[in-house]
N, C-alpha and C positions, 0 to 999 in steps of 0.2 A: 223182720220189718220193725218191730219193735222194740229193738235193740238200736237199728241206725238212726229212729226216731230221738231217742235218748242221747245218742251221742250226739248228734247234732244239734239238740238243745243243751249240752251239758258244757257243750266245745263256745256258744257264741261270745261267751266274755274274753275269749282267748283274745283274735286279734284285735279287740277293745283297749285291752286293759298295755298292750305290745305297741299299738296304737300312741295313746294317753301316755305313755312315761318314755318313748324315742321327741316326741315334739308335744307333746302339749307342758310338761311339766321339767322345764330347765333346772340343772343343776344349782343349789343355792351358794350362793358365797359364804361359806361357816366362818370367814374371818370379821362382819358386820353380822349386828344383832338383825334375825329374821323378825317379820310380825304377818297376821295373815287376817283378814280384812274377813269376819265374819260380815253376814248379812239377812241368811236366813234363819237355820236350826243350831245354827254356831253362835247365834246368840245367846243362845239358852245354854249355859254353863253347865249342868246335867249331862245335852247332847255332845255340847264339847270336847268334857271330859272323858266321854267313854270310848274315844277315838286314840287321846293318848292326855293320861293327867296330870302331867307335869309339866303343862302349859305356863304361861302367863296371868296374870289377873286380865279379865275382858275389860276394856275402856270403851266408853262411847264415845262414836265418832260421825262427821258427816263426812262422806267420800264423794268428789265432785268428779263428771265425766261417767258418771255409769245411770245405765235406769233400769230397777229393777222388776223383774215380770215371771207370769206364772210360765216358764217356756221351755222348762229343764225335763224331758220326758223321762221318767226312767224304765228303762226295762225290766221283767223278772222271769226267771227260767220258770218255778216255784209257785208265784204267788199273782195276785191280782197286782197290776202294774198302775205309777200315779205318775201326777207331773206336778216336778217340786219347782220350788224358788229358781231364777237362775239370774244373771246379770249380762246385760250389754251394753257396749260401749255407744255412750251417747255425750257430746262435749256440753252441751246445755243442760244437764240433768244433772242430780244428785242424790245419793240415797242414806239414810242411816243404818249405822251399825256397830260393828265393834271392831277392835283388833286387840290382837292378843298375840304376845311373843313366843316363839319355839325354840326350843333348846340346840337343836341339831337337824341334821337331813336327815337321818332318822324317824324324828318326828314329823319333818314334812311329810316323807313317804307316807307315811302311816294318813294321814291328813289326804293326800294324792290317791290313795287307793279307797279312801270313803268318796273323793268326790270323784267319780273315775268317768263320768257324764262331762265333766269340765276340763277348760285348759286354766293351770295358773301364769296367771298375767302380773307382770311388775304393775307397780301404780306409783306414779312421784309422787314424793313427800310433798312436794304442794299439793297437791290434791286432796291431805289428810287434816284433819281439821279435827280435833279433841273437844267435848261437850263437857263443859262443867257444870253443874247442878248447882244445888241448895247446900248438900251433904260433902262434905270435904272428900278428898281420896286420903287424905291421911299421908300424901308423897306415895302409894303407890304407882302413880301417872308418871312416864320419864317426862325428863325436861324437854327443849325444845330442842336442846344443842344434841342431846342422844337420837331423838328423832331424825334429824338430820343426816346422821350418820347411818343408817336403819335400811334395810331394804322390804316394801312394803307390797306384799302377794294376794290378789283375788282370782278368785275363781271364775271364769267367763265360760258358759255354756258352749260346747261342740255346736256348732254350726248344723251338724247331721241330727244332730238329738235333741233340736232349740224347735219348738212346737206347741202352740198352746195348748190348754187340754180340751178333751173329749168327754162322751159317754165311755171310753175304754181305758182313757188317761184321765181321770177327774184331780179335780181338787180336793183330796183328804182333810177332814176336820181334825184328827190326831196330828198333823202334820203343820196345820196353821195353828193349833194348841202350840206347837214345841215353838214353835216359830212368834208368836204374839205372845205366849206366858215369857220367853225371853226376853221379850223387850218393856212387859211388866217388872220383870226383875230389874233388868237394867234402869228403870224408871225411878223403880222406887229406892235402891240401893242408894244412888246416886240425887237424887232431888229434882232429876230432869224435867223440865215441863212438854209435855206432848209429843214423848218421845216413841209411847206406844202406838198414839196416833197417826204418826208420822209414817211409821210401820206400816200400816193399811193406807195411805193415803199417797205415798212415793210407794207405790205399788202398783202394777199394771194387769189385768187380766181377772178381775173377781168375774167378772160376767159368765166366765165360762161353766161349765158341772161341776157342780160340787158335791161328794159325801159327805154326808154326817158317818162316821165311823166310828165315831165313841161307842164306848163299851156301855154306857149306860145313855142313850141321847137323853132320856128323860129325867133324870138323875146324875148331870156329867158330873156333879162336884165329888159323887162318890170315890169314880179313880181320876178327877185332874182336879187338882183345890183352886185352879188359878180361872175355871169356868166361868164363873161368872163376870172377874172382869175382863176376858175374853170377851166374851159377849157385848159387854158393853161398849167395849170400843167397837168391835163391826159393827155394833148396832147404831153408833154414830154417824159413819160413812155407808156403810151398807144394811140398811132399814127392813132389806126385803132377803137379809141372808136366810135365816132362818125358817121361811116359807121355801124360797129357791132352792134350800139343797135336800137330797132325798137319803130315806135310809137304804142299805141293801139288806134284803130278807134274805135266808137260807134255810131251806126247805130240808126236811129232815127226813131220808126213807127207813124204810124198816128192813131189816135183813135177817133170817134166824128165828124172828119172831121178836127181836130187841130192836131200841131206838139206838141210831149212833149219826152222829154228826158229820155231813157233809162240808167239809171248806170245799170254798168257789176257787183256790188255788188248786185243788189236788188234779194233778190231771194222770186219770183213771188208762193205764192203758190196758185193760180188759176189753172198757168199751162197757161192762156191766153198769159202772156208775154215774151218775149226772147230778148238776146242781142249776137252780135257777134260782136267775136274783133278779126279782122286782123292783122298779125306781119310781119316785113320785109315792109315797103309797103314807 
């Protein structure tokens, strides 16, 4: 029994991912320069990179015809499950971000199989719109005539997996860290005026649950140094984040006669162990 339990949760990425690369993610043309239209956690140059880092320098950009919202569910076999950034198509809407050039199809892939919840979509080059700051790029921005020539890819949420979140799908605090400390970067790198703001504000869905998940809530600057002007900017648009989202507790039992730590992901097929996690508290 517990064996076919396993495989049937081991097996769901299968026809997902079999799915996501026959139609959602088209073959690219390697004879024109690729660019792939961050918007959430691809702005953050950290998250970027650990996908594959031999990217492009990130550029800010505004991308017209998209609106972006909390609506990207993801699933997990493993772990407590959230709902991330995702994007839809909307012709009067616009959102900020980045794009950043890819070497090969190679690198797409690798990029295709982080966002495996998503289809990538062309986007015309009119559509793409380059931010310049205070602070020079120095010429690492192409020109306008290479642009032109460029084929430019976002990521547009599965229709099946586009859902706001829940008490089971929440909005993650480490998640909007990666997501708003990027677009601090990008702010300040660059000289951009209000480009973090923008971030929280061409955004659709704060209302929903939110965690606090930071390792330290009371203490976040310990592990993310970019805390507090996180804060500050939701704090501008959303007044009442910080009351609104809740911690999860995990309750610790004793076994043996020693303490050991239950994660809310483990799932126990004994059946001997359990976890509860309290919200609001």
């Amino acid at each position: 029994m517990y064996l076919k339990l396993l495989l049937s949760v081991c097996f769901v990425g299968g026809p997902l991912q079999i799915y996501a690369h026959s139609i959602c993610h088209p073959q690219p043309n390697e004879n024109r320069p690729n660019y792939i239209v961050g918007y959430g956690s691809l702005i953050n140059l950290v998250s970027k990179n650990k996908t594959y880092p031999d990217t492009g320098v990130n550029i800010p950009v505004n991308v017209t015809g998209f609106r972006r919202t909390w609506t990207a569910r993801g699933y997990s076999n493993f772990s407590l499950s959230t709902t991330y950034l995702g994007v839809e198509e909307l012709p009067d809407s616009y959102i900020n971000g980045v794009i950043f050039s890819v070497p090969n199809a190679g690198a797409i892939q690798k990029y295709d199989e982080r966002e495996r919840y998503y289809c990538r979509v062309k986007v015309p080059y009119e559509h793409i719109k380059i931010l310049r700051g205070k602070i020079s790029d120095n010429g690492a921005f192409p020109t306008d005539d290479e642009l032109k020539g460029s084929d430019f890819w976002i990521y547009v949420t599965i229709k099946r997996f586009s859902e706001y979140p829940n008490e089971q799908y929440p909005i993650v605090q480490s998640y909007v860290d990666i997501f708003i400390g990027g677009c601090l970067q990008m702010e300040r790198k660059y000289g951009l005026e209000d480009y973090a703001d923008d971030c929280v504000t061409h955004t659709t869905g704060w209302e929903y649950p939110w965690v606090n998940d930071r390792l330290h809530p009371r203490r976040p600057f310990a592990y993310q140094s970019e805390a507090g002007g996180i804060d500050r900017v939701l704090g501008k648009y959303l007044p009442d984040h910080k009351t609104r989202t809740y911690i999860e507790r995990i309750y610790y039992l004793r076994s043996s006669g020693s303490l050991f730590n239950i994660v809310p992901s483990l799932i126990a097929t004994s059946g001997l162990v359990s976890a509860c996690i309290i919200g609001n508290i």
